[in-house]
C-alpha positions in Angstrom: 0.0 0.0 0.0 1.2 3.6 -0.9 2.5 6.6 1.2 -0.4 8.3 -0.6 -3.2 5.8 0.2 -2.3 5.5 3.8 -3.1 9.2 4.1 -5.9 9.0 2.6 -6.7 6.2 4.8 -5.7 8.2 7.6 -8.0 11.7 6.3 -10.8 9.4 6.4 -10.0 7.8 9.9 -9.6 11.6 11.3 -12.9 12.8 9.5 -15.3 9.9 11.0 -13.7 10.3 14.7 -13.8 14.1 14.6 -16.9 14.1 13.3 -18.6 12.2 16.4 -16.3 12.0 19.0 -17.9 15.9 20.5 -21.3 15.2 20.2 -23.3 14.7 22.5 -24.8 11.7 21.9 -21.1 9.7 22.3 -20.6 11.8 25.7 -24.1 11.0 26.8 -23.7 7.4 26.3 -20.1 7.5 27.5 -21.1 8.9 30.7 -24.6 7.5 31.0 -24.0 3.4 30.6 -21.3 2.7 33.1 -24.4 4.9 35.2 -27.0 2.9 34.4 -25.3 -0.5 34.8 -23.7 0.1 38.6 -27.3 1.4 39.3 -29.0 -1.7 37.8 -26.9 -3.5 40.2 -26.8 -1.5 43.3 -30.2 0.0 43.8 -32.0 -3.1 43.3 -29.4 -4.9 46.0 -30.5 -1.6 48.3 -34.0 -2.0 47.9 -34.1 -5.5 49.0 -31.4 -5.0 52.1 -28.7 -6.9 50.6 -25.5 -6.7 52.6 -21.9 -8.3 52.2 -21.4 -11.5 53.8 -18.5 -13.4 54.5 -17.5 -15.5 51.6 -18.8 -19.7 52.1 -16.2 -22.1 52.4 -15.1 -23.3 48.8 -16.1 -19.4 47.2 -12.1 -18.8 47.4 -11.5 -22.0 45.7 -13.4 -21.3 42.7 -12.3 -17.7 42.6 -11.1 -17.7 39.0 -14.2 -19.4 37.9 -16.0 -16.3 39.4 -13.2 -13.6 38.0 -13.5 -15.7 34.6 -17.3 -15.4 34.4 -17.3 -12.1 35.4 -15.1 -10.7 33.0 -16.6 -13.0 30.3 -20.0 -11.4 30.7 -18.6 -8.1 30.3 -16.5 -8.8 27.4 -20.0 -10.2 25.7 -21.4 -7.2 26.9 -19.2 -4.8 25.5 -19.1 -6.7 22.1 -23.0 -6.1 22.0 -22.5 -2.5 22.6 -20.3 -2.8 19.9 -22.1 -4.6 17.5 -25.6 -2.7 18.0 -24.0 0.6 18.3 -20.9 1.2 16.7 -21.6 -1.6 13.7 -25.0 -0.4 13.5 -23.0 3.4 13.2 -21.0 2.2 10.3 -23.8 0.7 8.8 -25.8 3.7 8.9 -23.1 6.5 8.2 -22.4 4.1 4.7 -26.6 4.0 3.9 -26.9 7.9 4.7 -23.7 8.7 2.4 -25.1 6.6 0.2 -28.7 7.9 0.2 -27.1 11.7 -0.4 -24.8 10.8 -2.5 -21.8 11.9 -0.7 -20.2 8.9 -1.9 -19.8 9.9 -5.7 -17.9 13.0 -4.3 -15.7 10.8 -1.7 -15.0 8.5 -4.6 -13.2 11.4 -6.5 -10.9 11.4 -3.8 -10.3 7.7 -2.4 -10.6 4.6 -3.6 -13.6 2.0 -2.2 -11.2 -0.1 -0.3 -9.5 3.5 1.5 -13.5 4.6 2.0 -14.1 1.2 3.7 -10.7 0.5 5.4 -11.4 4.8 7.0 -14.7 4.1 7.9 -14.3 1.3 10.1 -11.2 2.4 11.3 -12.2 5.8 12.7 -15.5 4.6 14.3 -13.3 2.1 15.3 -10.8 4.6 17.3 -14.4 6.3 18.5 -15.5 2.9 20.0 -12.4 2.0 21.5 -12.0 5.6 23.0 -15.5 5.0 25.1 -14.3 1.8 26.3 -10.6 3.6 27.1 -13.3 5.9 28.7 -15.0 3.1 30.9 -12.1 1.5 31.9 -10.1 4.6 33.5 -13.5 5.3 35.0 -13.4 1.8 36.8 -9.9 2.3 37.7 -10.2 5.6 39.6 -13.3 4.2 41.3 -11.2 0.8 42.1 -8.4 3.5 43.0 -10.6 4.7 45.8 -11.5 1.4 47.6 -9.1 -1.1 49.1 -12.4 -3.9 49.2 -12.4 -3.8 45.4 -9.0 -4.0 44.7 -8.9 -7.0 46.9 -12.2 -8.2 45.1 -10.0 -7.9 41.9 -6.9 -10.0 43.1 -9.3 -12.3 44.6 -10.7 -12.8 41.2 -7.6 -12.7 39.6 -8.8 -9.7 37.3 -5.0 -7.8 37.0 -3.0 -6.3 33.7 -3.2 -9.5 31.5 -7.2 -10.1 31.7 -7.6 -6.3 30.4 -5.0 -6.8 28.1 -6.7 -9.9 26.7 -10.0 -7.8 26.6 -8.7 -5.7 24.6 -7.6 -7.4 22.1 -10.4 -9.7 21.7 -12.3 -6.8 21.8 -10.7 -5.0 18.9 -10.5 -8.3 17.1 -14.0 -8.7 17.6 -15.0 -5.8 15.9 -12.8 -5.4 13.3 -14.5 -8.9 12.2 -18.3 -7.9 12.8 -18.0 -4.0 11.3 -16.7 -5.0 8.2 -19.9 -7.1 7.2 -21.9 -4.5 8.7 -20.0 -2.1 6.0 -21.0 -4.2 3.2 -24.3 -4.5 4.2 -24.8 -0.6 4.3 -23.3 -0.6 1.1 -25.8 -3.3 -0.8 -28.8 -2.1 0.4 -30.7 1.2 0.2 -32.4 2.0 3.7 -32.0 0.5 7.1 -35.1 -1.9 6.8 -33.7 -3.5 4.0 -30.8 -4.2 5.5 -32.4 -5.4 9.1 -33.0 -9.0 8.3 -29.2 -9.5 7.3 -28.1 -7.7 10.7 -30.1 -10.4 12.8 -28.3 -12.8 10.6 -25.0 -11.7 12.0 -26.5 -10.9 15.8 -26.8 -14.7 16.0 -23.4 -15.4 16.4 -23.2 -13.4 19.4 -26.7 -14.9 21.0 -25.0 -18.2 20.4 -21.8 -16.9 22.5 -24.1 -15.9 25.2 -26.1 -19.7 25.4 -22.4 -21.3 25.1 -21.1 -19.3 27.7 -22.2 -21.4 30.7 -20.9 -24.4 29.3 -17.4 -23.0 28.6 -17.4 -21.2 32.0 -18.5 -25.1 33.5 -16.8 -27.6 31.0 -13.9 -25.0 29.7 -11.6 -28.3 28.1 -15.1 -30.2 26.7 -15.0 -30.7 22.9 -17.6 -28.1 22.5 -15.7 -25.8 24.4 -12.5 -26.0 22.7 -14.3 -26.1 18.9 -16.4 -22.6 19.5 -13.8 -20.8 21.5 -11.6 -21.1 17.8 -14.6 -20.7 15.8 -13.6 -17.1 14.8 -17.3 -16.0 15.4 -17.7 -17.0 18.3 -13.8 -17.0 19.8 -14.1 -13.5 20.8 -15.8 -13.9 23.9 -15.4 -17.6 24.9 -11.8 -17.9 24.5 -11.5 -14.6 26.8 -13.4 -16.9 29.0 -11.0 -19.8 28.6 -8.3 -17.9 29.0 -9.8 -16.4 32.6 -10.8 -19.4 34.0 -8.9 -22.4 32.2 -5.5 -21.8 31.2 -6.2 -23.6 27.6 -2.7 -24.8 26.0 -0.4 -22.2 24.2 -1.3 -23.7 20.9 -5.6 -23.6 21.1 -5.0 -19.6 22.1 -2.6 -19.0 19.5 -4.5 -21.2 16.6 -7.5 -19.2 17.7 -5.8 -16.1 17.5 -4.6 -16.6 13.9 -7.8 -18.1 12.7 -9.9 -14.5 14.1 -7.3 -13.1 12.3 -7.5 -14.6 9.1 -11.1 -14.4 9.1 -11.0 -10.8 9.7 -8.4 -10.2 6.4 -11.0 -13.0 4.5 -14.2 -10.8 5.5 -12.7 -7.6 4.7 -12.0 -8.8 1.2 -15.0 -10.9 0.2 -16.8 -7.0 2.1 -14.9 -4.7 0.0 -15.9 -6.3 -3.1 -19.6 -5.9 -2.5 -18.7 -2.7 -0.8 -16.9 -1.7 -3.5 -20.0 -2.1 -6.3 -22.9 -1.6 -3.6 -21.9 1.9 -2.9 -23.0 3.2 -6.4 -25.9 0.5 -6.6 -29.3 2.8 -6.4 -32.8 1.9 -6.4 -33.2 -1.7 -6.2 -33.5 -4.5 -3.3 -30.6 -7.0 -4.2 -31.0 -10.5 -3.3 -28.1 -12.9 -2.8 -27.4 -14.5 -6.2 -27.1 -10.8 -6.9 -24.5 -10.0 -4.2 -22.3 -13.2 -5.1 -22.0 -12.0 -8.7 -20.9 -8.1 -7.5 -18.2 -10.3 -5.5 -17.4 -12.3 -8.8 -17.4 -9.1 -10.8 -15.1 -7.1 -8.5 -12.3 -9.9 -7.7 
């Protein structure tokens, strides 16, 4: 790739996080979610009188399991946040260029693939600023209290778990935003593209239903096959990793194979992205979409 097409690249990346990252809408949600989650928590627990209690004998034991499904859950969470706000984002901000024809003009001064590659990549940097955001929130607010720090070291929750978050994170969206690209760009309006977003929602309700088993069988067959099934690995690998200390190889073979389908997806995406775009006025179905993949390899 050229000097010249990485800036581009990198023009686009600027434009899409400047362009959102001082409204209010990302502060409000920013602010507001970590908000409504503690208080989802805590004022229920108030209402009803509950109080800390000593831990049971065996709790410590099984003190990873805990740490592992807790920051399992979260990771799930964050990648539905992700997916239904910030893949729904690039989805949207691809249909309403689209729509305006804003496209045709951007087209004059990047190619497809540099619209595409920008696009994800700055709402990218926006969605992983928020959860930046969240995270140095729950660190000054761990700063402050000696019981949740212990809580945390109990649970082993230290440097590597958010590290590991992170990435899987990061990895997890890169893989998910792309098709929700291409789907902006082959379709006309958001409710002709809402039956193939609940297509790729259903990887992620199958993470949540496997959760339980990986967080209670971690080494079973099942386990081990949908934590490297790339759509799926996200999550339940983080919960491997948390709880079961899976062998060097099974992390790293799952690693690669996110990966790869990330570079795979963002190919067979930017071909359909790249005739979609300038597609106007039709519903395609998929025999349609295979041949704009055929006709732009």
């Amino acid at each position: 790739m050229s000097k010249a097409s990485l800036r581009r690249i990198a023009i686009i990346i600027k434009r899409e996080y400047l362009q959102r990252v001082f409204t209010r809408s990302f502060a409000g949600s920013t602010l507001l979610i970590p908000v409504l989650l503690v208080g989802m928590v805590a004022v229920p627990a108030y209402l009803i009188g509950v109080r800390p209690k000593p831990a049971a004998p065996g709790v410590l034991e099984h003190a990873a399991t805990i740490g592992g499904a807790v920051a399992a859950g979260i990771l799930l969470y964050i990648l539905f946040v992700s997916l239904f706000s910030w893949g729904a984002i690039v989805m949207r901000a691809v249909l309403d260029e689209k729509q305006s024809r804003v496209l045709e003009i951007l087209l004059c001064f990047a190619s497809p693939n540099e619209l595409m590659a920008g696009k994800i990549l700055g709402i990218g940097a926006l969605a992983l600023t928020q959860v930046m955001v969240w995270i140095a929130m729950a660190g000054a607010f761990v700063a402050t209290s000696a019981l949740l720090r212990g809580v945390l070291v109990a649970l082993h929750l230290g440097s590597a778990a958010l590290a590991y978050f992170i990435v899987f994170d990061v990895l997890g969206y890169l893989l998910y935003s792309a098709m929700f690209c291409a789907i902006g760009a082959a379709f006309n309006s958001v409710d002709e593209a809402q039956q193939w977003t609940l297509i790729l929602v259903l990887p992620l309700i199958a993470t949540g239903m496997l959760l339980t088993t990986v967080l209670t069988r971690p080494d079973s067959p099942a386990s081990v096959t949908f934590s490297i099934v790339p759509f799926t690995s996200p999550a339940l690998m983080y919960a491997r990793v948390m709880i079961g200390h899976p062998p060097v190889w099974q992390v790293a073979f799952s690693f690669a194979a996110l990966i790869a389908a990330i570079v795979i997806a963002i190919r067979i995406c930017a071909r359909i992205y790249r005739v979609g775009i300038l597609m106007y006025g039709r519903r395609p179905g998929a025999r349609e979409i295979l041949r704009w993949m055929r006709y732009a390899s």
